[in-house]
MARPA-523947 format. One record per residue (C-alpha): z, x, y; residue number from 1. Coordinates in Angstrom, 3 decimals. Each point is the difference from the previous one (the first is absolute). Example, Ala and Ser with C-alpha at 12.3 -4.5 7.8 and 13.67 -1.06 7.14 Angstrom:
BEGIN
{Z:7.800&X:12.300&Y:-4.500&fike:1}
{Z:-0.660&X:1.370&Y:3.440&fike:2}
//
This chain:
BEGIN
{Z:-63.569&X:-12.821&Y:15.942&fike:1}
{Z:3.840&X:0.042&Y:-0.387&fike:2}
{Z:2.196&X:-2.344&Y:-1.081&fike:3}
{Z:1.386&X:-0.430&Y:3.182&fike:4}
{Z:-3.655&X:-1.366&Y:1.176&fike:5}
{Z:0.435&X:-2.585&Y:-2.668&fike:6}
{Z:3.079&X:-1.174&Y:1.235&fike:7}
{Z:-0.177&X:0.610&Y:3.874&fike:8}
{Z:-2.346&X:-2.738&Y:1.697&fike:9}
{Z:-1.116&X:0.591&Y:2.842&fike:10}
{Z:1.709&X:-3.162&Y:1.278&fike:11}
{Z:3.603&X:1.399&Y:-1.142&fike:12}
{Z:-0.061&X:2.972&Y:2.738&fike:13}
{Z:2.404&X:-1.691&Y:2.571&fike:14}
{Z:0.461&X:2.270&Y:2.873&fike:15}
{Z:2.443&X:-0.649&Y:3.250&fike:16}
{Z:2.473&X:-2.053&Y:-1.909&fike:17}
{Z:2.588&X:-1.962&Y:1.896&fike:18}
{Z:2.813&X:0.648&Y:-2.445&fike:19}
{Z:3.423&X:1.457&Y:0.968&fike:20}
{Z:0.999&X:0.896&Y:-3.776&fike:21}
{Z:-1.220&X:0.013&Y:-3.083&fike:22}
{Z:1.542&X:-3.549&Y:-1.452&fike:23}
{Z:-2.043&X:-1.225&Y:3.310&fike:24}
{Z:-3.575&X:1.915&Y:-1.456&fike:25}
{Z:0.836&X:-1.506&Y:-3.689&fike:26}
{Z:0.218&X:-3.270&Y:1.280&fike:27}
{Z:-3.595&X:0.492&Y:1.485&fike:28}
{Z:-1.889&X:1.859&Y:-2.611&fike:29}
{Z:1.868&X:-3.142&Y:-1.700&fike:30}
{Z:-1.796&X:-2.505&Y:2.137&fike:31}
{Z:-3.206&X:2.343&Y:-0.131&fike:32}
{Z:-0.042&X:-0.424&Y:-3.819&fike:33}
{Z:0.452&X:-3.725&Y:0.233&fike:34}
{Z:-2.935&X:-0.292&Y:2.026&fike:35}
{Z:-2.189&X:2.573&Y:-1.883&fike:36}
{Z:0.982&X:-0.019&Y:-3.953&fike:37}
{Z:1.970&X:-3.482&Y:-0.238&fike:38}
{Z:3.214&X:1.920&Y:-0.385&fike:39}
{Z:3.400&X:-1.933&Y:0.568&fike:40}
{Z:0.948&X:2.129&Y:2.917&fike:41}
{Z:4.245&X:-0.011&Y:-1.227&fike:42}
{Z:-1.186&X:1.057&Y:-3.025&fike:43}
{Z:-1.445&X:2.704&Y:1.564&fike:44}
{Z:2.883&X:1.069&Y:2.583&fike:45}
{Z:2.635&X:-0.107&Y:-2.616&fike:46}
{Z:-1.987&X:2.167&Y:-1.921&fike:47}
{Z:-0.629&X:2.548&Y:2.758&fike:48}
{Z:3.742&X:-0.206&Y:0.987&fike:49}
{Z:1.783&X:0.372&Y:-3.986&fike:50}
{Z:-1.906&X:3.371&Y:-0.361&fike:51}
{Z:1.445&X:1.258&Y:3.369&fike:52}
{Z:2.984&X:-1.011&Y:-1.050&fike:53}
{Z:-0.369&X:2.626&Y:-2.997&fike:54}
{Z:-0.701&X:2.648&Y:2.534&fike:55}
{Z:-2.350&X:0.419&Y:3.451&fike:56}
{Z:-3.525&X:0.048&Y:-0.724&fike:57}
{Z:-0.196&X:2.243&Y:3.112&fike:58}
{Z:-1.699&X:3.269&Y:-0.969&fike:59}
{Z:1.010&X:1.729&Y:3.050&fike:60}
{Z:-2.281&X:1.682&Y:2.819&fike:61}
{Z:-0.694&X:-3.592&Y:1.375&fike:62}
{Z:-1.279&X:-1.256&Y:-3.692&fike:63}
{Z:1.117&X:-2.924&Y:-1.822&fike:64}
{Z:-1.877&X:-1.209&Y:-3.102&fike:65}
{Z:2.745&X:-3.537&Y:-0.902&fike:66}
{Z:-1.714&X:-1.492&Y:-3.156&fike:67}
{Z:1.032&X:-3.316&Y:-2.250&fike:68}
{Z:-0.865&X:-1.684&Y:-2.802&fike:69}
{Z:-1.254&X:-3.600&Y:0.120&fike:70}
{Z:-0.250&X:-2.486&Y:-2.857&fike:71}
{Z:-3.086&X:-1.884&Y:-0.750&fike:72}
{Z:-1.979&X:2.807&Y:2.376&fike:73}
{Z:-2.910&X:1.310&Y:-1.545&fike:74}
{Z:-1.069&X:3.171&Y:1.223&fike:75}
{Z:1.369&X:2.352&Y:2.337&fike:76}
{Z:-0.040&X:-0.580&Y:3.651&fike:77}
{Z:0.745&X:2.714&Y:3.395&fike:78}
{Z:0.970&X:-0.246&Y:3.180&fike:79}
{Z:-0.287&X:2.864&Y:2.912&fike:80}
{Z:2.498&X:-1.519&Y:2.594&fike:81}
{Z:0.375&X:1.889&Y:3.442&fike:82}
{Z:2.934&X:-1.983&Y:2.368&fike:83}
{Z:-0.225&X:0.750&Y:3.664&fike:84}
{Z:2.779&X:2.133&Y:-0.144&fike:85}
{Z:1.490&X:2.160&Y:-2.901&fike:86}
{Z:2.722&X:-1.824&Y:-2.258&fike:87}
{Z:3.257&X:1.171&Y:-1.584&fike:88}
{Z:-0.396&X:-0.050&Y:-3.977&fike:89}
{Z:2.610&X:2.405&Y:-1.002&fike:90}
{Z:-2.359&X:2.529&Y:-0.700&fike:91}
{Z:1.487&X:3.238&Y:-1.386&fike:92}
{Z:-0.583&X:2.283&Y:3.184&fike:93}
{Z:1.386&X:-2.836&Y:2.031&fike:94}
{Z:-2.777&X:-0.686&Y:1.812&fike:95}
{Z:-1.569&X:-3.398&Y:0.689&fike:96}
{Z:-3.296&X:-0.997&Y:-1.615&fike:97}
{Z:-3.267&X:-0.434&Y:1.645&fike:98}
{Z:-2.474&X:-0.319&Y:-2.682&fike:99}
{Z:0.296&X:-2.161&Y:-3.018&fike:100}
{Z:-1.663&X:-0.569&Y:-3.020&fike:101}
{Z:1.189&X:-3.188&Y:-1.962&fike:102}
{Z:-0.829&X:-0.259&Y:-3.523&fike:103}
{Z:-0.011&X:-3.730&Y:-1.657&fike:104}
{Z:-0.579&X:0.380&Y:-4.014&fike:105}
{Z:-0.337&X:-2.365&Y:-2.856&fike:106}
{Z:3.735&X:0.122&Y:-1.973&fike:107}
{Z:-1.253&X:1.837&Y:-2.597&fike:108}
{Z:-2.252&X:2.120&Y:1.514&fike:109}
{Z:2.257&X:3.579&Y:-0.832&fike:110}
{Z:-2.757&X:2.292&Y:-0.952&fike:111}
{Z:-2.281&X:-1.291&Y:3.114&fike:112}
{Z:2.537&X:0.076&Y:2.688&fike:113}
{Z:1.410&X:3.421&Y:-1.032&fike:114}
{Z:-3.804&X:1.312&Y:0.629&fike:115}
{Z:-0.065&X:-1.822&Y:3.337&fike:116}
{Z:3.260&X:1.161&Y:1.123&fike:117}
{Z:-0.661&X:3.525&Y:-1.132&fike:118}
{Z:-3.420&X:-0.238&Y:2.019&fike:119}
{Z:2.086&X:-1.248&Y:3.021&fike:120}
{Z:1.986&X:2.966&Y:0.053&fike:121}
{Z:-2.557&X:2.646&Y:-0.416&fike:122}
{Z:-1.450&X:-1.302&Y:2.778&fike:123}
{Z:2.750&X:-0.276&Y:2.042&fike:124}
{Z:0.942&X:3.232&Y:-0.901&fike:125}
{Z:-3.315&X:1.712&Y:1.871&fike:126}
{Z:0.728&X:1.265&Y:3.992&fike:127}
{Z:-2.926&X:-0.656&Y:0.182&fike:128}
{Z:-0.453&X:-3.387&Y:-0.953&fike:129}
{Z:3.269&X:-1.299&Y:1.434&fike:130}
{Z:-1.525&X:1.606&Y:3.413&fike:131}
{Z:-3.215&X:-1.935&Y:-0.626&fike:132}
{Z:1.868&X:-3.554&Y:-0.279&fike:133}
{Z:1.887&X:1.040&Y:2.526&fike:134}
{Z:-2.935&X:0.428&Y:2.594&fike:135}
{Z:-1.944&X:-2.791&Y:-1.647&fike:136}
{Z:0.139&X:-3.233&Y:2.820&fike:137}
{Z:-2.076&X:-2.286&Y:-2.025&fike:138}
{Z:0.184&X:-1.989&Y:-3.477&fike:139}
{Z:-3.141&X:1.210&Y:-1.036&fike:140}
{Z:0.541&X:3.965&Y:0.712&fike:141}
{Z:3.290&X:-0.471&Y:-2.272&fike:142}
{Z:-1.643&X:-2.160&Y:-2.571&fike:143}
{Z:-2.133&X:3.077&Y:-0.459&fike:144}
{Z:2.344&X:2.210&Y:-0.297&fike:145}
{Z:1.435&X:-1.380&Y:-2.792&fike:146}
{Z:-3.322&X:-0.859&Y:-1.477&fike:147}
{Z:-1.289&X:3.485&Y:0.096&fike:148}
{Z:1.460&X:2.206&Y:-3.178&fike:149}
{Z:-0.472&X:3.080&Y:2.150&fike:150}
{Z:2.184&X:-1.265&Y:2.985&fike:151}
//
């Protein structure tokens, strides 16, 4: 098990994503998170949005891992989000995103979401796993992925 098992449901992989840009997917991983976790959804967004504002979360080679802080949440929740069609995000190598991981944490939850994040980009960082989600067509085949430590 990894911690990003414990924090991706199965539920939370969102593939095909009608979103033009990435204020559009915060606003429905917003309305996701209302549903699911009770979560006041412009709580969410401008939490999302103020750490963009410090500087793209886009990793680059089609990866974007944005991540916020929310008061009153009590353990960490993820996101895989897939739109339709790549999105701009500012990512260093200019290209637009096509895969993205979004990372809600507690507000104090340092220690925790520096392991996640550091996780995140380990994986990310594998060919061959970036080639796997890319082929992957289904929710469950990428739920796996991220479930299995030797993906």
């Amino acid at each position: 098990m990894t911690l990003l098992a414990d924090l991706l449901a199965p539920e939370n992989v969102l593939l095909d994503l009608d979103v033009s840009n990435k204020r559009r997917l915060f606003e429905l991983i917003a309305l996701e998170s209302e549903l699911r976790y009770d979560l006041v959804p412009t709580v969410t967004i401008d939490s999302l949005l103020a750490r963009e504002k410090l500087g793209s979360t886009g990793l680059g080679q089609g990866i974007a891992i944005p991540h916020g802080r929310i008061r009153g949440l009590e353990r960490s929740i993820g996101y895989f989000a897939r739109p339709k069609a790549p999105i701009a995000f500012q990512s260093p190598d200019g290209l637009p995103v096509r895969d993205v991981f979004v990372l809600l944490v507690p507000e104090a939850a340092t220690d925790a979401h520096l392991q996640i994040l550091s996780e995140l980009a380990q994986r990310f960082s594998s060919r061959a796993f970036r080639d796997a989600l890319t082929a992957a067509k289904d929710a469950a085949t990428v739920h796996a992925l991220f479930s299995n430590p030797s993906a």
